[in-house]
N, C-alpha and C positions, 0 to 999 in steps of 0.2 A: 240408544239409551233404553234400559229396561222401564217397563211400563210401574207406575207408581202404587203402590197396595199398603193401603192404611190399615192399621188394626182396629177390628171392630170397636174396640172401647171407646177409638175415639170418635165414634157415629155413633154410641151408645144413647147420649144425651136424647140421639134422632128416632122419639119410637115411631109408630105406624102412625100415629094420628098427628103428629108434626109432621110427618112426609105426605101425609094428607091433604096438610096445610098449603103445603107447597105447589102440589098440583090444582088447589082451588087457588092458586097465583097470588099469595098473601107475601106484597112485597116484603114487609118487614121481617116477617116469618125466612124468605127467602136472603134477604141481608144478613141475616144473624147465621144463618148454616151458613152463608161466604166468607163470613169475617170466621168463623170457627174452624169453619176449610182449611182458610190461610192459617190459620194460628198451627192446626195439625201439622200442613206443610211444614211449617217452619221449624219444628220442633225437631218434625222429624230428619229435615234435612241438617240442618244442625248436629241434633247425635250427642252422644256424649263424649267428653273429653278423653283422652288417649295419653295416661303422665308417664314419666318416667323414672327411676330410682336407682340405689344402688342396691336396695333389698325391700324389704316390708315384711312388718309382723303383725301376728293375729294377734292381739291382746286385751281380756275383757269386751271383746264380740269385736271386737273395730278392726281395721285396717291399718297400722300407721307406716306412711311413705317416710324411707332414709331417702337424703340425709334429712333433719329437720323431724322426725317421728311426726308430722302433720296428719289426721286424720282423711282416710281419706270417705268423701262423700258422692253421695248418690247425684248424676247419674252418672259419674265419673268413675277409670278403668286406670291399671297401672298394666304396661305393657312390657316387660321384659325384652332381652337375647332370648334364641329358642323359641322364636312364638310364645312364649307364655304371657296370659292374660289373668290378672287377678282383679274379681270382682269386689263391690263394697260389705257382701256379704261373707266374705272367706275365702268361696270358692273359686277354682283357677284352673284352667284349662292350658294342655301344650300341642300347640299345630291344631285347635281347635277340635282336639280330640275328647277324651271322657271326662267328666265334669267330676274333680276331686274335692277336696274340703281342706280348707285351713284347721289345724287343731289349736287349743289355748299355748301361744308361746312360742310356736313355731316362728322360724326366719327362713324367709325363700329368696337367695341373693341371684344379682344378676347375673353370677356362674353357672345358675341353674342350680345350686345345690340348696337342699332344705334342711336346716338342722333344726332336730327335737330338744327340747328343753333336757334332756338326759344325754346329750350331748351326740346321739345317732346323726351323721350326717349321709345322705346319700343325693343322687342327684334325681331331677321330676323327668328329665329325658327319657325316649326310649333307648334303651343299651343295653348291653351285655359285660357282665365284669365275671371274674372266679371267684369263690368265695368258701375257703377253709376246705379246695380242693375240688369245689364244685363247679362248674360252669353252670351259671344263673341268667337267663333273661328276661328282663323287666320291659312289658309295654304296660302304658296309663298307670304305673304304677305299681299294676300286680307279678310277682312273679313267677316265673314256672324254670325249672331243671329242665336244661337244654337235651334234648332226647337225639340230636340229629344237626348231620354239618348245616352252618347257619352260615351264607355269603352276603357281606355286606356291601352295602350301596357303591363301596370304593373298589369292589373285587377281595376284599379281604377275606378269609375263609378261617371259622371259627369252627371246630370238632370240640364235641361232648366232651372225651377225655383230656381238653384243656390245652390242645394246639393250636397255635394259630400260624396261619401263612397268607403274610399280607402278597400283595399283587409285586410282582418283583422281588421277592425277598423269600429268602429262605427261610424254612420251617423255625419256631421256636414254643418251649412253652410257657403258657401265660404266667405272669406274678399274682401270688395274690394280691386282690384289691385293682390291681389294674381294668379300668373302665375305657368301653370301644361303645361309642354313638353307631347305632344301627343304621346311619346315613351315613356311617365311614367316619375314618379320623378316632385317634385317641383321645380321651377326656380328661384335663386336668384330676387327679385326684385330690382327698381334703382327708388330713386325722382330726382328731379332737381329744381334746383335756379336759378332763370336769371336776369338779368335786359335789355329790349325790350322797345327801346321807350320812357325809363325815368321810364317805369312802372317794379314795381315788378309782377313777375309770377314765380306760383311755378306749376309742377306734382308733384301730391301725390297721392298716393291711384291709378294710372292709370288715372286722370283727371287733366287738371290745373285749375288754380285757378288764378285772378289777386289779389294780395295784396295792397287794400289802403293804402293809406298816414299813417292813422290815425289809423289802428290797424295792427294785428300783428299774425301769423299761427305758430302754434307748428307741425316738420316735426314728423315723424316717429320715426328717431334716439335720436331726444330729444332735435335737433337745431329748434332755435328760430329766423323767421324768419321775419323782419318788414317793412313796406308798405316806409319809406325812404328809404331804399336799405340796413337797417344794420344786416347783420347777425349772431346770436349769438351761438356760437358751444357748445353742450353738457357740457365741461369739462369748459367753462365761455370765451373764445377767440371770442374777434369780430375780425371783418371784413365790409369791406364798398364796394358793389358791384361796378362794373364800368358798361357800358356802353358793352354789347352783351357778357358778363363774363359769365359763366354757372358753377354752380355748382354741382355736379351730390352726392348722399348719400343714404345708405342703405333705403331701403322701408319695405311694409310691411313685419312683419313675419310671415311665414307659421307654423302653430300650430301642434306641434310635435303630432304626431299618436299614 
C-alpha cells in the first residue's frame, strides 16, 4: 500500500509554534492535531464522488448532469465512456490527459461527442477523421494535418493522401467525415440540423453547410433537409425548426472490412 501524503493545507492550521506546543507535551494541544489528523484522513480517503450520465452541459458557469439537468456540486465528478472526466468547474479531461474547458452551452454526451450551441459537433477523443479532403488528426483536442503514415493501435494504417488499410483488408479511400480512434476501431459518426440566425445550417460529412431559402440537402440518414427551416425525416414526419433548436442524426458510414 502506498505510503499516505496529505496536503499541506491540511496541517496549515499547524504553524511552528503549535508544533511547538506539541513537543513541550501539551496533551490538549496534542488531542486536537489527532482528532484533525483523523478528520484529514477521512476526507481524504473518502474522495469525491464519481456520477454518471447520459451527457452534461455547461450553462450559466454550472454543470448540469442528464438525465434530470441536476447541478452538479463540488466535490463531486461526472465520469464518462472514454475516460472522460468532467469537473464542477467545466473543465474535463480524456484518459487523464490535457485539461480542456467547457464553453457556455456546450453538450458533451456519453458518445464522447461535444456539440456547440451552433450546432458543430465533433468528438473530445483522440482520432483521426478526413475532412473536405484532408486527413486531420486531433490529440487533446487540437489539430494538425497528418503529414506522414499514422498506424493505429489496431494495426490499421492511415496515409496523408487519405488511404486507409486496415490489418487484413484491403486498401480503400477514406469518406469524408469518417472518424478512426487512435486506439483502433471506427467511431460512430453524428450530423446536425440547426436553425442560427434565421439561417438553416447543417454538419454533414464533418463540414457545415448553410442551407438556402430556396433549395433543399439530403443528410446521410435519408432526412431531408430545407433552406425554410422544414425538416423531413426518413420514414415522411416533418417538423419545423425553431430558433437555436439542433438537431443531431447518424453520419456517415464506415464501410464494413
Amino acid at each position: 500500500m502506498p505510503p499516505l501524503i496529505l496536503p499541506r493545507s491540511w496541517l496549515a492550521p499547524w504553524s511552528a509554534a503549535n508544533m511547538l506546543l506539541l513537543k513541550g507535551n501539551s496533551s490538549h494541544a496534542m488531542k486536537t492535531f489527532v482528532v484533525q489528523l483523523f478528520l484529514a484522513f477521512f476526507a481524504f480517503s473518502v474522495g469525491a464522488a464519481a456520477l454518471s450520465g447520459e451527457k452534461v452541459q455547461f450553462k450559466g458557469g454550472k454543470v448540469l448532469v442528464w438525465p434530470g439537468g441536476e447541478m452538479l456540486k463540488s466535490p463531486d465528478e461526472v465520469q464518462l465512456p472514454f475516460a472522460i472526466v468532467i469537473q464542477t468547474n467545466g473543465t474535463f479531461t480524456v484518459k487523464a490527459g490535457k485539461v480542456r474547458t467547457l464553453q457556455e452551452g456546450d453538450v458533451l454526451g456519453a458518445d464522447g461527442m461535444l456539440v456547440k450551441p451552433d450546432g458543430t459537433i465533433s468528438p473530445v477523443m483522440d482520432h483521426v477523421t478526413l475532412n473536405r479532403g484532408r486527413v486531420m488528426l486531433f490529440k487533446d483536442g487540437e489539430a494538425t494535418e497528418l503529414r506522414e503514415s499514422l498506424q493505429l493501435a489496431d494495426g490499421t494504417t492511415i496515409l496523408p493522401e487519405g488511404k486507409i488499410s486496415p490489418r487484413g483488408s484491403s486498401p480503400r479511400l477514406l469518406l469524408d467525415g469518417e472518424l478512426f480512434l487512435l486506439e483502433g476501431g471506427a467511431l460512430p459518426t453524428r450530423d446536425s440540423i440547426t436553425l442560427q440566425g434565421g439561417r438553416v445550417v447543417v454538419q454533414k460529412d464533418g463540414s457545415k453547410t448553410v442551407v438556402e431559402p430556396a433549395r433543399s440537402i439530403m443528410m446521410n440518414d435519408g432526412t431531408k433537409v430545407h433552406g425554410d427551416g422544414t425538416v423531413t425525416r426518413s420514414n415522411g414526419d416533418k417538423l419545423t425548426l425553431s430558433e437555436g433548436q439542433i438537431i443531431t442524426l447518424e453520419g456517415v458510414t464506415t464501410r464494413p472490412r
